[in-house]
C-alpha positions in Angstrom: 73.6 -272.2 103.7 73.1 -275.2 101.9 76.3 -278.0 102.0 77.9 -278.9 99.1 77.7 -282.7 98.2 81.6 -283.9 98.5 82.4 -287.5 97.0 83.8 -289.9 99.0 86.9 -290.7 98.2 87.6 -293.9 97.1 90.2 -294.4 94.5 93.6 -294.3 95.5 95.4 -291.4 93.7 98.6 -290.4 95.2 99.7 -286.5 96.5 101.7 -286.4 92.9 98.7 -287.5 90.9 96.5 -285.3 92.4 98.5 -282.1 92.1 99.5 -283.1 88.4 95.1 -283.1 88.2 94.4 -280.0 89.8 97.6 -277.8 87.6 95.9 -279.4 84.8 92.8 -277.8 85.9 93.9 -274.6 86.2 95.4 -274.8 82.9 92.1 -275.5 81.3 90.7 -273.0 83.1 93.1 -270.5 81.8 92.3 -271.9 78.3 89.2 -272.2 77.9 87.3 -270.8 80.9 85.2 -272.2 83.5 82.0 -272.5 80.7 84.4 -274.2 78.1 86.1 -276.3 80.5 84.3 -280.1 80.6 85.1 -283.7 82.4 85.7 -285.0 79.0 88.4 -282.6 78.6 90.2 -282.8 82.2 90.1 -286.3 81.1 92.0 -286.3 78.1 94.1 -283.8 79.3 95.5 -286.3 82.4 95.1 -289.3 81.1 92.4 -290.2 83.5 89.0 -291.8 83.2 85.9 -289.6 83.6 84.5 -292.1 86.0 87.8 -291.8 88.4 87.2 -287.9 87.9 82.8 -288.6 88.9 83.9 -290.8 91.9 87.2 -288.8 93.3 85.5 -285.6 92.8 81.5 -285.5 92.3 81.6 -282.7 89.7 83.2 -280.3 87.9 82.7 -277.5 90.5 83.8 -279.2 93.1 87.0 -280.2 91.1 87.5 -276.6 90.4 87.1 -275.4 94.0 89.6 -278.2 95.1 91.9 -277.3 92.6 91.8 -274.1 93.5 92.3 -274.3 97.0 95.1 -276.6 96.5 96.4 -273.4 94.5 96.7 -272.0 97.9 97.8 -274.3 100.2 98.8 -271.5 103.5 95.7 -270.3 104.9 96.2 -267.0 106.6 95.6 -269.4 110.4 99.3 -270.9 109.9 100.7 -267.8 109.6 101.9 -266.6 112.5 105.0 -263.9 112.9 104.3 -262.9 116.9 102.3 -259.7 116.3 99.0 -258.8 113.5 100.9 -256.0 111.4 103.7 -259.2 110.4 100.8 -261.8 110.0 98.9 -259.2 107.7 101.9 -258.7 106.0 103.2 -262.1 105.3 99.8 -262.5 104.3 99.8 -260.8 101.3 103.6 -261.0 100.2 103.2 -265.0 100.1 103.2 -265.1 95.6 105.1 -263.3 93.4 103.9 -260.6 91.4 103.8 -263.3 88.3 101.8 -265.7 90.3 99.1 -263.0 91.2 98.7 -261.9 88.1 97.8 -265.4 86.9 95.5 -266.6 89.6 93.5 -262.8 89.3 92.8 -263.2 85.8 91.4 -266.9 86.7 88.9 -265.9 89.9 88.0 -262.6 87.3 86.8 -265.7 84.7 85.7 -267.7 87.9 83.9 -265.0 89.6 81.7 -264.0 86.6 80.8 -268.0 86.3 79.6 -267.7 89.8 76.8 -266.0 88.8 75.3 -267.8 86.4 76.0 -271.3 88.1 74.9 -271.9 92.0 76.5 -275.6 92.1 80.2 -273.5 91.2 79.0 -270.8 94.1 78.1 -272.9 96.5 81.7 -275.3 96.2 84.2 -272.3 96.1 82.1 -270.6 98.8 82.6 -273.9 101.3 85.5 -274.8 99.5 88.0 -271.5 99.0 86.3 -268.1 100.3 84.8 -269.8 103.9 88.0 -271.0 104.6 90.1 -268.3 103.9 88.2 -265.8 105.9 88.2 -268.7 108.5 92.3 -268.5 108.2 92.0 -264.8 109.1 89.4 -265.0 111.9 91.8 -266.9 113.6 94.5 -264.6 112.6 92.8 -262.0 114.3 91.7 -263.8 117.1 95.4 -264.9 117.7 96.4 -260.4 117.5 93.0 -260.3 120.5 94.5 -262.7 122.2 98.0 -261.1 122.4 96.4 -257.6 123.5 97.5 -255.9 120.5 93.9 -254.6 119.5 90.9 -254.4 121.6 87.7 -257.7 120.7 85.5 -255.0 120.3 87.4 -252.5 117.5 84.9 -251.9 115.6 87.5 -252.6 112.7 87.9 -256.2 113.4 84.7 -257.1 111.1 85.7 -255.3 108.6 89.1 -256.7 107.9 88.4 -259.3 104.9 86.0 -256.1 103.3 89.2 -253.9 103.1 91.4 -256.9 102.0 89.2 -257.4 98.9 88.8 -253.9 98.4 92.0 -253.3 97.7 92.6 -256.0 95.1 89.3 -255.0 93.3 89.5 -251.7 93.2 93.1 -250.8 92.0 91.9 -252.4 88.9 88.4 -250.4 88.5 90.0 -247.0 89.7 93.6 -247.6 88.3 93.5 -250.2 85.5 96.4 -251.4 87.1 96.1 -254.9 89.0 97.6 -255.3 92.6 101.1 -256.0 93.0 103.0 -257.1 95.9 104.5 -252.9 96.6 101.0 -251.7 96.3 99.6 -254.6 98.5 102.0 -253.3 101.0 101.5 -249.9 100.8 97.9 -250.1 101.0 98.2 -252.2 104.4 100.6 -249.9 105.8 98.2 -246.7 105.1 94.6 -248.2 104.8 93.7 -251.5 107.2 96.8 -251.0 109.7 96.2 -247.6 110.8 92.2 -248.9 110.8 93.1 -251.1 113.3 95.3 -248.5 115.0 98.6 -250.3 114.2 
């Protein structure tokens, strides 16, 4: 897989300014969509050169990504409750319903962008998605490592494949989108007993 270029970072923007840049971000996003969304206008909308934004960040998928992943700032490796069925899920009760419900309609938007643009594929790929299924690899490894299921269950690689599932398709089968009760409920009766838990 190719690497995505990331710009060194040499201006000095503080923790505060950099959170207030990436919620601004996401606010375009919302607006306007990855497509509509432009330098020019992150600009404006923080007050910021576009040369600080070409030197901090390199792009505007790259911003994205990192404002993205800044969106999520526990990765599923720093939880850890003593046992897999807790760590699972803790995993998925860590937003509120409001919060979900926002961030699924951006990755929807994000997601069909993907597509048409590999430079935005290729940052959230190294940027959001490899590190989250990084974050539950080590999850899992942790529940091996305990002796609460078996390193070769053939379940194991499968895990991330039924998380996803589950927030894609209750939308397609349902037209409903997942909530934190049905995210629970599907654990408990779909990747727990998978894992014979």
């Amino acid at each position: 897989m190719a690497e995505v270029a990331t710009s060194p970072r040499r201006s000095r923007i503080t923790p505060e300014r950099e959170a207030e840049l990436y919620e601004a971000v996401l606010d375009l996003l919302r607006e306007v969509g990855y497509d509509g969304l432009t330098m020019d206008a992150v600009a404006t909308r923080t007050r910021s050169s576009k040369a600080t934004l070409y030197r901090q960040w390199g792009g505007k998928a790259e911003l994205v990504a990192r404002a993205l992943r800044h969106n999520k700032p526990v990765s599923a490796a720093d939880i850890d409750t003593g046992s897999l069925r807790g760590d699972l899920l803790q995993m998925v009760s860590r937003q509120d319903d409001c919060k979900m419900e926002q961030d699924q309609a951006l990755m929807r938007g994000l997601f069909h962008a993907i597509h048409g643009n590999p430079e935005l594929h290729q940052a959230m790929r190294q940027l959001l998605i490899e590190p989250e299924i990084t974050g539950l690899n080590e999850l899992l490894r942790r529940a091996v490592a305990r002796g609460e299921i078996a390193a070769d269950h053939p379940a194991l690689e499968y895990v991330i494949h039924m998380l996803v599932g589950g927030f894609v398709a209750r939308e397609i089968v349902e037209e409903r989108l997942p909530d934190q009760e049905f995210l629970q409920r599907y654990l408990k009766a779909v990747v727990l007993p998978a894992l014979g838990l």
